[in-house]
PDB file of N, CA, C and O in Angstrom:
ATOM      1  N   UNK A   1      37.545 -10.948 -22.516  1.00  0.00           N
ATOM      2  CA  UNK A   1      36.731 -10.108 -21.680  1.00  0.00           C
ATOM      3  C   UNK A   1      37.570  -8.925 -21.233  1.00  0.00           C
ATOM      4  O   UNK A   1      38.799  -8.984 -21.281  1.00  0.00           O
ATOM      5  N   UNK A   2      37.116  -8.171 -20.927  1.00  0.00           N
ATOM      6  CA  UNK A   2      37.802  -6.666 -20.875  1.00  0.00           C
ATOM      7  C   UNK A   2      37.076  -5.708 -19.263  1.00  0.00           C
ATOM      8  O   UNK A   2      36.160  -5.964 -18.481  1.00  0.00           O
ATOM      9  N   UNK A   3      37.699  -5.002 -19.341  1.00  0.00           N
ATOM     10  CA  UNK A   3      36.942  -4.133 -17.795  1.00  0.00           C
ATOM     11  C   UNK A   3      37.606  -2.837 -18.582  1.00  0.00           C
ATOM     12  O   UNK A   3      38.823  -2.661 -18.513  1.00  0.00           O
ATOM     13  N   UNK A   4      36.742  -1.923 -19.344  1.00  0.00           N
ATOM     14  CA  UNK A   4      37.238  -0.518 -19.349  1.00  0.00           C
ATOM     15  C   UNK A   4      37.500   0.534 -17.971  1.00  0.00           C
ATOM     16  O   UNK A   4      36.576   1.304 -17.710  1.00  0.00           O
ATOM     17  N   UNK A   5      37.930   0.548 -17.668  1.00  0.00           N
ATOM     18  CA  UNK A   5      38.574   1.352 -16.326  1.00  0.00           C
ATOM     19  C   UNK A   5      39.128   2.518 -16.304  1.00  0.00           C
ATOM     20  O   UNK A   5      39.456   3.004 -17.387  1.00  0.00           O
ATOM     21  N   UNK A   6      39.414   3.381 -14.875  1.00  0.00           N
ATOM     22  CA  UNK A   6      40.078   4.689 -15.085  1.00  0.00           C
ATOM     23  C   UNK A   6      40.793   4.365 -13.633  1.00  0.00           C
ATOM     24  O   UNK A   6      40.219   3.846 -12.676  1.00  0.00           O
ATOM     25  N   UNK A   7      41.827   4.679 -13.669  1.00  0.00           N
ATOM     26  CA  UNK A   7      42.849   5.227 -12.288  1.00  0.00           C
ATOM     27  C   UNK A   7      42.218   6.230 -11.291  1.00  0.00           C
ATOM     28  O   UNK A   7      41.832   7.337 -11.667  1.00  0.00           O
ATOM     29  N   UNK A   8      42.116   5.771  -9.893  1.00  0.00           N
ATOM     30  CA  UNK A   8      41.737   6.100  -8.732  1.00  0.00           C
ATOM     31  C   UNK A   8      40.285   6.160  -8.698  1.00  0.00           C
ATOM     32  O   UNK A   8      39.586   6.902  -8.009  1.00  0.00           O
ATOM     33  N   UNK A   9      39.933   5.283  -9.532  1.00  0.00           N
ATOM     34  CA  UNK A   9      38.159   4.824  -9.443  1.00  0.00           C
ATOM     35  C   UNK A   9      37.951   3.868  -8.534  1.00  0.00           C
ATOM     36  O   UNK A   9      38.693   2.885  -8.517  1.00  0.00           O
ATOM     37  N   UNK A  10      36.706   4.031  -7.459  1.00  0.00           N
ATOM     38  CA  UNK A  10      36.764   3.157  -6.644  1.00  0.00           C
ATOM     39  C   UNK A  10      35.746   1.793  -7.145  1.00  0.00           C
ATOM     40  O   UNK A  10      35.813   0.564  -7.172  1.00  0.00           O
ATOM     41  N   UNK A  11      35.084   2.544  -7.395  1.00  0.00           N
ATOM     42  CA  UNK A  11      33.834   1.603  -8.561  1.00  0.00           C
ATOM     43  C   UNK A  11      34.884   0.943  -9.289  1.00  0.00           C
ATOM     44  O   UNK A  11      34.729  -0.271  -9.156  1.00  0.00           O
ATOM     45  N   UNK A  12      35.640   1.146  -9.826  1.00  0.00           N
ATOM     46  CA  UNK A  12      36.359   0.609 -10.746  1.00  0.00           C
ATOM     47  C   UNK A  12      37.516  -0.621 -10.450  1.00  0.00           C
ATOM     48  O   UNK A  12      37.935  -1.506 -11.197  1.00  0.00           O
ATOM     49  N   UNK A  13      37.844  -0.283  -9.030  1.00  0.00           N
ATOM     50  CA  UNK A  13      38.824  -1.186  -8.285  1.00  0.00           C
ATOM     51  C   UNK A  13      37.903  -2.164  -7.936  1.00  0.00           C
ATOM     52  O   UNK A  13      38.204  -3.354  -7.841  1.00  0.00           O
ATOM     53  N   UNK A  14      36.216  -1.481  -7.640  1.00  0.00           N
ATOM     54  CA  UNK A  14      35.851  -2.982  -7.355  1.00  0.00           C
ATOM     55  C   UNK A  14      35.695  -4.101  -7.890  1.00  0.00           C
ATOM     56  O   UNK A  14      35.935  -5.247  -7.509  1.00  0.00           O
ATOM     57  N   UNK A  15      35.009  -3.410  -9.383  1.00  0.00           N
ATOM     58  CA  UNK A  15      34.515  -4.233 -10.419  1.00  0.00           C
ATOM     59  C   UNK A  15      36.080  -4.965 -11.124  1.00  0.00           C
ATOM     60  O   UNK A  15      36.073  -6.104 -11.591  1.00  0.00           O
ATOM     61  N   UNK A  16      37.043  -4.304 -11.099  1.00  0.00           N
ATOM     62  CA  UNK A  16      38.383  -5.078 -11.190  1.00  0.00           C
ATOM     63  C   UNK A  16      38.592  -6.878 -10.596  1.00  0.00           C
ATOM     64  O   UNK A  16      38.942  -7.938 -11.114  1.00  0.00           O
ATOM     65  N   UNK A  17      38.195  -6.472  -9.399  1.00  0.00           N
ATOM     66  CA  UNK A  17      38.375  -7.265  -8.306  1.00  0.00           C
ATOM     67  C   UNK A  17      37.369  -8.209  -8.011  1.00  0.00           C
ATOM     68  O   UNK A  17      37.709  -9.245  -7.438  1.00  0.00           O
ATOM     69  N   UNK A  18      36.152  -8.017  -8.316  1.00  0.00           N
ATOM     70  CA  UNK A  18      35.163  -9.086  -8.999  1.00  0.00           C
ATOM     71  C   UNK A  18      35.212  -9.653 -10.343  1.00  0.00           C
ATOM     72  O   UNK A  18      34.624 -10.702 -10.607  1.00  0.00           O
ATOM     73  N   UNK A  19      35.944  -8.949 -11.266  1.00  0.00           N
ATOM     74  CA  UNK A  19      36.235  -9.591 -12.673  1.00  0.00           C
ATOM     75  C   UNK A  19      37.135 -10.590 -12.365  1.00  0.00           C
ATOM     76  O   UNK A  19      36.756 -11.731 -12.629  1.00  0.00           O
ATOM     77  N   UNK A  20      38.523 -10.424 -11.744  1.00  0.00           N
ATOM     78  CA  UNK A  20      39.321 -11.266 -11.443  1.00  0.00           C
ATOM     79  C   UNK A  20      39.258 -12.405 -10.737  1.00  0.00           C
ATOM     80  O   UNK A  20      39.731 -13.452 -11.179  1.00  0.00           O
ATOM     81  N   UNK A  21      38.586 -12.306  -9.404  1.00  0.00           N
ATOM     82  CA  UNK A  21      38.020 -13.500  -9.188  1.00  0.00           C
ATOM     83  C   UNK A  21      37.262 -14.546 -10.144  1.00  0.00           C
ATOM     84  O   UNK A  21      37.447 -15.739 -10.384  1.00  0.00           O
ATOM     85  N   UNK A  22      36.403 -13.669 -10.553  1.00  0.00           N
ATOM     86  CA  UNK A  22      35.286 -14.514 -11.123  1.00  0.00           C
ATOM     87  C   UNK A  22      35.831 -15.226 -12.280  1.00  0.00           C
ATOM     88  O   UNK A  22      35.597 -16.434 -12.260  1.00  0.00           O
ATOM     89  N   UNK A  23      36.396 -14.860 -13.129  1.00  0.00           N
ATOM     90  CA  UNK A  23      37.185 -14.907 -14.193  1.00  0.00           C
ATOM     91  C   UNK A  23      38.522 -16.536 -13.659  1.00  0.00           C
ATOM     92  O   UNK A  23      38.923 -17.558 -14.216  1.00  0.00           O
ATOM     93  N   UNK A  24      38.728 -15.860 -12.328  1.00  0.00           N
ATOM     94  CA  UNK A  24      39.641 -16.790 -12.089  1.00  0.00           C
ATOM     95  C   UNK A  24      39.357 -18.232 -11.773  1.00  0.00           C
ATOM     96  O   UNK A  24      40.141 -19.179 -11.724  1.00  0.00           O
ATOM     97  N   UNK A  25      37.882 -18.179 -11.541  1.00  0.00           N
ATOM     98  CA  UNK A  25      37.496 -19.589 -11.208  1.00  0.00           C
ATOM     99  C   UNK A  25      37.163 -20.211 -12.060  1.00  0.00           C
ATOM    100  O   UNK A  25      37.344 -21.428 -12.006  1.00  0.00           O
ATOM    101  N   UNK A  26      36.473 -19.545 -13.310  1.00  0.00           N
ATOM    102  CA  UNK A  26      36.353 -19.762 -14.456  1.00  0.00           C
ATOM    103  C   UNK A  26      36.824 -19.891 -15.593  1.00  0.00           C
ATOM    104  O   UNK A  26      36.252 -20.201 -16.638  1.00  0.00           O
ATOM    105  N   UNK A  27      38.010 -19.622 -15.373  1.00  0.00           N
ATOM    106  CA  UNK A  27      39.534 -20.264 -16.065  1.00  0.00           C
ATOM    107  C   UNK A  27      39.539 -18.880 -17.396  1.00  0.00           C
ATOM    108  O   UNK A  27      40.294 -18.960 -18.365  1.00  0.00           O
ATOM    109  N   UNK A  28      38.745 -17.905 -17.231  1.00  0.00           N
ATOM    110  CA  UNK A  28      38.708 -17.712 -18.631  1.00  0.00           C
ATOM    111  C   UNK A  28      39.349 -15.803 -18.486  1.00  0.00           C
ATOM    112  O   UNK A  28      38.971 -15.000 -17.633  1.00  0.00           O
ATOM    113  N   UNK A  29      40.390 -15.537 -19.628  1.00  0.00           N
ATOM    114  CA  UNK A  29      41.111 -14.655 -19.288  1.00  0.00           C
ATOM    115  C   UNK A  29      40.396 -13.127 -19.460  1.00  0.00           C
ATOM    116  O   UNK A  29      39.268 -12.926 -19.908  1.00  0.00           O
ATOM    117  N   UNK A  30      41.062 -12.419 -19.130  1.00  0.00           N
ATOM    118  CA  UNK A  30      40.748 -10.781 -19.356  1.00  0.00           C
ATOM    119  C   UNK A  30      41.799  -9.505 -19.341  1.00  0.00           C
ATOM    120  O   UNK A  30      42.984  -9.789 -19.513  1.00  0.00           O
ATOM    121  N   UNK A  31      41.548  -8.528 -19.205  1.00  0.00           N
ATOM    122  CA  UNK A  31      42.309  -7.483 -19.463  1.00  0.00           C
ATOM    123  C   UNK A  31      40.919  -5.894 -19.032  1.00  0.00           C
ATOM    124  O   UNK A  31      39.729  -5.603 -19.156  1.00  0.00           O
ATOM    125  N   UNK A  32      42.653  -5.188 -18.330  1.00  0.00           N
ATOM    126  CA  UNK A  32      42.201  -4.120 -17.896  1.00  0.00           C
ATOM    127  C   UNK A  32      42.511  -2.271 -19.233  1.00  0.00           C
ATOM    128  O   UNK A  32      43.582  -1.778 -19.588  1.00  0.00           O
ATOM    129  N   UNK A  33      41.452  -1.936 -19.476  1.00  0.00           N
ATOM    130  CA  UNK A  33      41.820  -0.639 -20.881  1.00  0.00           C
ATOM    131  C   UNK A  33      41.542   0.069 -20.208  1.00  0.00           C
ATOM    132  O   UNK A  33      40.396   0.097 -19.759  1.00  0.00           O
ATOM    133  N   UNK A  34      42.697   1.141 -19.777  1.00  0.00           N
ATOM    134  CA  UNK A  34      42.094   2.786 -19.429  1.00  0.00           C
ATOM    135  C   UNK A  34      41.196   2.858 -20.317  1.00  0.00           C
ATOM    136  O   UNK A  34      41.205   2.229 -21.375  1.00  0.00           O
ATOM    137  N   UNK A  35      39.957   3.997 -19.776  1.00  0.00           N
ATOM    138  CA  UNK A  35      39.767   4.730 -20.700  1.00  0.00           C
ATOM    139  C   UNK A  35      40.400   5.936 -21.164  1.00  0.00           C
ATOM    140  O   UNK A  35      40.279   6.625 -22.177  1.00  0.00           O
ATOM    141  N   UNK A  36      41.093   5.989 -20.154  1.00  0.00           N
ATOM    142  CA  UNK A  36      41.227   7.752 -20.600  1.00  0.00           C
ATOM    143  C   UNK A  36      42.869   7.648 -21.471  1.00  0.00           C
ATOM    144  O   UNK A  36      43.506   8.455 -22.148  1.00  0.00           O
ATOM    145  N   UNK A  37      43.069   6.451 -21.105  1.00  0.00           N
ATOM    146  CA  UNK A  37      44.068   6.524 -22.370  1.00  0.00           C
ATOM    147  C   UNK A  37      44.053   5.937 -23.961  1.00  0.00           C
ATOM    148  O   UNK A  37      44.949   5.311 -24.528  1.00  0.00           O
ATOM    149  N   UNK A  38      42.687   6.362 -24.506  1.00  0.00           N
ATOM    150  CA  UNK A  38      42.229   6.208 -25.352  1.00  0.00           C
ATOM    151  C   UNK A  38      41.129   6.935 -26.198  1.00  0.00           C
ATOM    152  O   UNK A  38      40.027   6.389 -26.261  1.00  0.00           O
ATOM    153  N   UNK A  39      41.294   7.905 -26.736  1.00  0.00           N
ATOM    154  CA  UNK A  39      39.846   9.223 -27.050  1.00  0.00           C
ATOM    155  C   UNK A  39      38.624   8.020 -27.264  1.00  0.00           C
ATOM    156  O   UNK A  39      37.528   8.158 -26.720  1.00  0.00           O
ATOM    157  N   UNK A  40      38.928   6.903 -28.066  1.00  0.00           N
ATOM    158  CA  UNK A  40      37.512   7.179 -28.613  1.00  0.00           C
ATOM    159  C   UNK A  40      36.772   5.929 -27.161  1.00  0.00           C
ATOM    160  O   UNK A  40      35.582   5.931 -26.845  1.00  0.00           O
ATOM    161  N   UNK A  41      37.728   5.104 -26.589  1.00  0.00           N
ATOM    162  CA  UNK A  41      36.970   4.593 -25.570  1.00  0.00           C
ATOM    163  C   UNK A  41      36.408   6.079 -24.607  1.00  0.00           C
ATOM    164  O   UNK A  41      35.232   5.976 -24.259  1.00  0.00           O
ATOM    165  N   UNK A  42      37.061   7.299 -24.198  1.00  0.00           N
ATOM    166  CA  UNK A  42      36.767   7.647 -23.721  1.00  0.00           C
ATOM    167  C   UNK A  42      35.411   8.700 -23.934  1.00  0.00           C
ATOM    168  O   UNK A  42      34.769   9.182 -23.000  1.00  0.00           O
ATOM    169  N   UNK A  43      35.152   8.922 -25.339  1.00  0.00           N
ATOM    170  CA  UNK A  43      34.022   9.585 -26.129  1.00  0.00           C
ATOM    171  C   UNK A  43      32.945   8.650 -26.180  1.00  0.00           C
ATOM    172  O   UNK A  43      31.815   9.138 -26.228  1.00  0.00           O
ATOM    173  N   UNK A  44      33.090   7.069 -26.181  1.00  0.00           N
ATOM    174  CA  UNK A  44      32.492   6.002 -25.892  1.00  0.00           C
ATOM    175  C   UNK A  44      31.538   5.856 -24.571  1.00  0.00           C
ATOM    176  O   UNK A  44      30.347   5.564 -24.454  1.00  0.00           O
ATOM    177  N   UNK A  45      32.491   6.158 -23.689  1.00  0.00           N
ATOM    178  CA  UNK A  45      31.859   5.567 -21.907  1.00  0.00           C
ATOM    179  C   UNK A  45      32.418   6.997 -21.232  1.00  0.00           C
ATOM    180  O   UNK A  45      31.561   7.583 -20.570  1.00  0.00           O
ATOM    181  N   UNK A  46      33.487   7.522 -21.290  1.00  0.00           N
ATOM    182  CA  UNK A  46      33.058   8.898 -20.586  1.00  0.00           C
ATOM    183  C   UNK A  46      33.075   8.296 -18.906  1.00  0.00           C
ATOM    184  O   UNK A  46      33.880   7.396 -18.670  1.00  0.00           O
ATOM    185  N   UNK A  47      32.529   8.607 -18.204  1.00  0.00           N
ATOM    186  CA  UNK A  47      32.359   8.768 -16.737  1.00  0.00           C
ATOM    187  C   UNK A  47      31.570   7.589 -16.486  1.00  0.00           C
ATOM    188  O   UNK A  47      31.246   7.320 -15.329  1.00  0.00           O
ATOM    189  N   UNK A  48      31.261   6.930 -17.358  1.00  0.00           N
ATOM    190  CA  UNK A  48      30.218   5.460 -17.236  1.00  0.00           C
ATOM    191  C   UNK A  48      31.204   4.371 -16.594  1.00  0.00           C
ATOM    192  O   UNK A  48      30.624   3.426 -16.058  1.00  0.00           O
ATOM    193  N   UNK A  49      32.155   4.362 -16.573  1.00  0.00           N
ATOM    194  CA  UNK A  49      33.242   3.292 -16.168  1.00  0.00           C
ATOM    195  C   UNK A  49      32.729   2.756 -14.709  1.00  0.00           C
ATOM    196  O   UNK A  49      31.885   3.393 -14.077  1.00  0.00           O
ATOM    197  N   UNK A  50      33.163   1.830 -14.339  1.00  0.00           N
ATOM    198  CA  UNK A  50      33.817   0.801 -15.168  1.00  0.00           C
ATOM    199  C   UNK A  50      32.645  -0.221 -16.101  1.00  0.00           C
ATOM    200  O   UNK A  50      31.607  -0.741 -15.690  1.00  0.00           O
ATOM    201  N   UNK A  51      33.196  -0.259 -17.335  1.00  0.00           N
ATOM    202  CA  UNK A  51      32.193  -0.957 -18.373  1.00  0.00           C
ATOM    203  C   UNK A  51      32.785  -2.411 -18.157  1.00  0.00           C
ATOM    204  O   UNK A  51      33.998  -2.569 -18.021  1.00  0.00           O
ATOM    205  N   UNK A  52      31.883  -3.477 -18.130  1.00  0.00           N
ATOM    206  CA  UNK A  52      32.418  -5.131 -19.417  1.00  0.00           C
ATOM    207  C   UNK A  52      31.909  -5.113 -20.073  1.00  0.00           C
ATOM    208  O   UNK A  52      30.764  -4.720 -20.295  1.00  0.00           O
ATOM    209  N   UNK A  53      32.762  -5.619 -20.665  1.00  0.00           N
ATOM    210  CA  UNK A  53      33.206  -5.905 -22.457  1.00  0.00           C
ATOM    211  C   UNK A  53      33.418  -7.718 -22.822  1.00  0.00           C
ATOM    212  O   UNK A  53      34.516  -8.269 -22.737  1.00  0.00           O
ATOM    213  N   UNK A  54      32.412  -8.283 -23.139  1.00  0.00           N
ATOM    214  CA  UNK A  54      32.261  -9.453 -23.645  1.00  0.00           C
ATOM    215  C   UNK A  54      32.355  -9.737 -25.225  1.00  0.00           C
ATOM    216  O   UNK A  54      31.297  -9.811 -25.849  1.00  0.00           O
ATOM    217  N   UNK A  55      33.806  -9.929 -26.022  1.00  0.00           N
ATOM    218  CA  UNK A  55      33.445  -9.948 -27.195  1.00  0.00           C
ATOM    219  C   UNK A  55      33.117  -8.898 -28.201  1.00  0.00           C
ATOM    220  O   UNK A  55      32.723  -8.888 -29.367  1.00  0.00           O
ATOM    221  N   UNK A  56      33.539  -7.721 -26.985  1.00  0.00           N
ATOM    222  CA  UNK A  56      33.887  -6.380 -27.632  1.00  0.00           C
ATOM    223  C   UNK A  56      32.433  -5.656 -27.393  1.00  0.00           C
ATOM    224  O   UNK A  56      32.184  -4.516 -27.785  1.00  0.00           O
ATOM    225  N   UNK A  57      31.398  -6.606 -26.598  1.00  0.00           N
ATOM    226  CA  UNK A  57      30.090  -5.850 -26.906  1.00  0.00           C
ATOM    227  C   UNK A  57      30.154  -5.551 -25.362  1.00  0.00           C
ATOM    228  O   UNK A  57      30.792  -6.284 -24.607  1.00  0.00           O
ATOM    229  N   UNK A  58      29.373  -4.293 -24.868  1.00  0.00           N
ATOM    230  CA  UNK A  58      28.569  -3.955 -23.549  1.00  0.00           C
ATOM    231  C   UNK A  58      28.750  -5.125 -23.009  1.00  0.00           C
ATOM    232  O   UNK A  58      28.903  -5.975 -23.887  1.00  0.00           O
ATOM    233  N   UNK A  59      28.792  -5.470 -22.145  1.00  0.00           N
ATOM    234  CA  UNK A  59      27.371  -6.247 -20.734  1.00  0.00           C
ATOM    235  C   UNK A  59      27.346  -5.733 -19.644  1.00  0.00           C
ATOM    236  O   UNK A  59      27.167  -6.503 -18.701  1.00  0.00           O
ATOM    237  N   UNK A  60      27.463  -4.686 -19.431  1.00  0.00           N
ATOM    238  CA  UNK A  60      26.956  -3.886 -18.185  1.00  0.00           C
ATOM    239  C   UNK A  60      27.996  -2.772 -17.462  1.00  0.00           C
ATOM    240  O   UNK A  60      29.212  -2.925 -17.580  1.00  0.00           O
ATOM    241  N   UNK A  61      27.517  -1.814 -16.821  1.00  0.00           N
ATOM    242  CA  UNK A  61      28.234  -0.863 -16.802  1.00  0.00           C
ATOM    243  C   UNK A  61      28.400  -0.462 -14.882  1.00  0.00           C
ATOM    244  O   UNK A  61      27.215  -0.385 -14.556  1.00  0.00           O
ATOM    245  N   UNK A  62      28.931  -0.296 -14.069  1.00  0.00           N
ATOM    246  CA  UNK A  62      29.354   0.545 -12.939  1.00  0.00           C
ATOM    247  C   UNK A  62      28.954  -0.532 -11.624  1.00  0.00           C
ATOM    248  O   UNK A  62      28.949  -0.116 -10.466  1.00  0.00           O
ATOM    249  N   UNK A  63      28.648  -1.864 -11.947  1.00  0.00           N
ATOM    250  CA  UNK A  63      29.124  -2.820 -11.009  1.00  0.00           C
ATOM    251  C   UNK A  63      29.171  -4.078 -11.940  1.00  0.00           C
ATOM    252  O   UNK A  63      28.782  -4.085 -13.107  1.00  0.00           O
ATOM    253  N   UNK A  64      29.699  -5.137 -11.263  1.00  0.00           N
ATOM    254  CA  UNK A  64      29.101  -6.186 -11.955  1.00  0.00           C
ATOM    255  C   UNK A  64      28.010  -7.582 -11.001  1.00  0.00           C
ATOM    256  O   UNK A  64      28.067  -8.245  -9.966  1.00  0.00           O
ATOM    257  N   UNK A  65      27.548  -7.483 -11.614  1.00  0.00           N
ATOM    258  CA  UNK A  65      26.173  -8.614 -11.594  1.00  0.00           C
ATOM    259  C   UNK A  65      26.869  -9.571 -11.730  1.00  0.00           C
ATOM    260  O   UNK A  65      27.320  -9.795 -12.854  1.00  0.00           O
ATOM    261  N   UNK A  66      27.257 -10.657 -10.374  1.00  0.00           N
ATOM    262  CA  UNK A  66      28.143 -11.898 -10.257  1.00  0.00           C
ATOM    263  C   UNK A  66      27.592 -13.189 -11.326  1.00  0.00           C
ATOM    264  O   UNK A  66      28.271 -13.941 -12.025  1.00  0.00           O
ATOM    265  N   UNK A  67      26.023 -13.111 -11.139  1.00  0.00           N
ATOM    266  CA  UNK A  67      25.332 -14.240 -11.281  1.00  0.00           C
ATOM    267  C   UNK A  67      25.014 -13.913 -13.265  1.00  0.00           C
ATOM    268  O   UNK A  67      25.023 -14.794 -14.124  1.00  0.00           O
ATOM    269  N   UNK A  68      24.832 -12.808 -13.438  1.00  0.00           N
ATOM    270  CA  UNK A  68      24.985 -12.674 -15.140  1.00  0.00           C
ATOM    271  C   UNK A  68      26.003 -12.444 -15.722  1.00  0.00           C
ATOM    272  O   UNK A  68      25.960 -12.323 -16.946  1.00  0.00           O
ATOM    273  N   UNK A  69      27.554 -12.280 -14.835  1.00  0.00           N
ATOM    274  CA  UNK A  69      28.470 -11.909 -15.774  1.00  0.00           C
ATOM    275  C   UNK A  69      28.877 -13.491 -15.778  1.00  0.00           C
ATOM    276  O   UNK A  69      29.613 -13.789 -16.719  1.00  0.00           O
ATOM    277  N   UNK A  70      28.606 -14.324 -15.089  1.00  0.00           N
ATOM    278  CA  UNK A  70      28.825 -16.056 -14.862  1.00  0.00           C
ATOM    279  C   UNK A  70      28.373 -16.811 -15.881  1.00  0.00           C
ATOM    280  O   UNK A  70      29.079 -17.611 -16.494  1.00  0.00           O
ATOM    281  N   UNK A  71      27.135 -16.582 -16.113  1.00  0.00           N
ATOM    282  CA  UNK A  71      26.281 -17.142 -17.349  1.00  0.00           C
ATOM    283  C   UNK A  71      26.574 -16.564 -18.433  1.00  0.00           C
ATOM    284  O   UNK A  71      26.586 -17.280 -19.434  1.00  0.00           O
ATOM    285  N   UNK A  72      26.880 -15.196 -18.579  1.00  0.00           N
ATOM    286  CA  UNK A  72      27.635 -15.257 -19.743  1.00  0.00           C
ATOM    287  C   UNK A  72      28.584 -15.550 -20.446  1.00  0.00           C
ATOM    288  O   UNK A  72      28.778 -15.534 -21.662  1.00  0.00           O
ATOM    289  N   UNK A  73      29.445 -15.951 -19.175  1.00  0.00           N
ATOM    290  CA  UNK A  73      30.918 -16.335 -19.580  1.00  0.00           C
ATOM    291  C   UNK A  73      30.665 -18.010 -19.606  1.00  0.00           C
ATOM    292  O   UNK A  73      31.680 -18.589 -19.995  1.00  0.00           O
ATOM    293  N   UNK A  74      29.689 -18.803 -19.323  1.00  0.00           N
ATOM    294  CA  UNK A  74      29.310 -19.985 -19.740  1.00  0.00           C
ATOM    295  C   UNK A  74      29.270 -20.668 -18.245  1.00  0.00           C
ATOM    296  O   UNK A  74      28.882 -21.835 -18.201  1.00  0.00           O
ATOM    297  N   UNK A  75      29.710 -19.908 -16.803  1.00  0.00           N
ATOM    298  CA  UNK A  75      30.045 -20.875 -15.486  1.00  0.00           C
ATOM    299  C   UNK A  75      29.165 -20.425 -14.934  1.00  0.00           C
ATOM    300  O   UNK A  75      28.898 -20.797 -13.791  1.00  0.00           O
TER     301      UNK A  75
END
């Protein structure tokens, strides 16, 4: 699971910080990708950040949804 992110995003610190928890209770790992240190993530999502990334696909973009990013991750 992934959190595309940008530096001094506040949206972005949050959704950080709900990935990690959530993630943490759920035993199951992740990782944080600038975008902007990357053209084509950033030609990708642009100003849409912070994205998850389940399996490399979307699941939702500029908060996260506790109760669907849970069920997707199987908890």
């Amino acid at each position: 699971m992934t959190v595309v992110s940008r530096h001094e995003c506040h949206a972005c610190e949050q959704a950080e910080a709900d990935v990690q928890r959530i993630c943490a209770d759920l035993g199951v790992p992740w990782e944080i990708q600038d975008v902007d240190a990357d053209p084509e993530l950033r030609a990708e999502y642009g100003d849409r950040v912070p994205v998850i990334l389940i399996d490399g696909r979307e699941h939702g973009y500029w908060k996260v949804e506790e109760a669907r990013l849970r069920a997707a991750l199987g908890g």
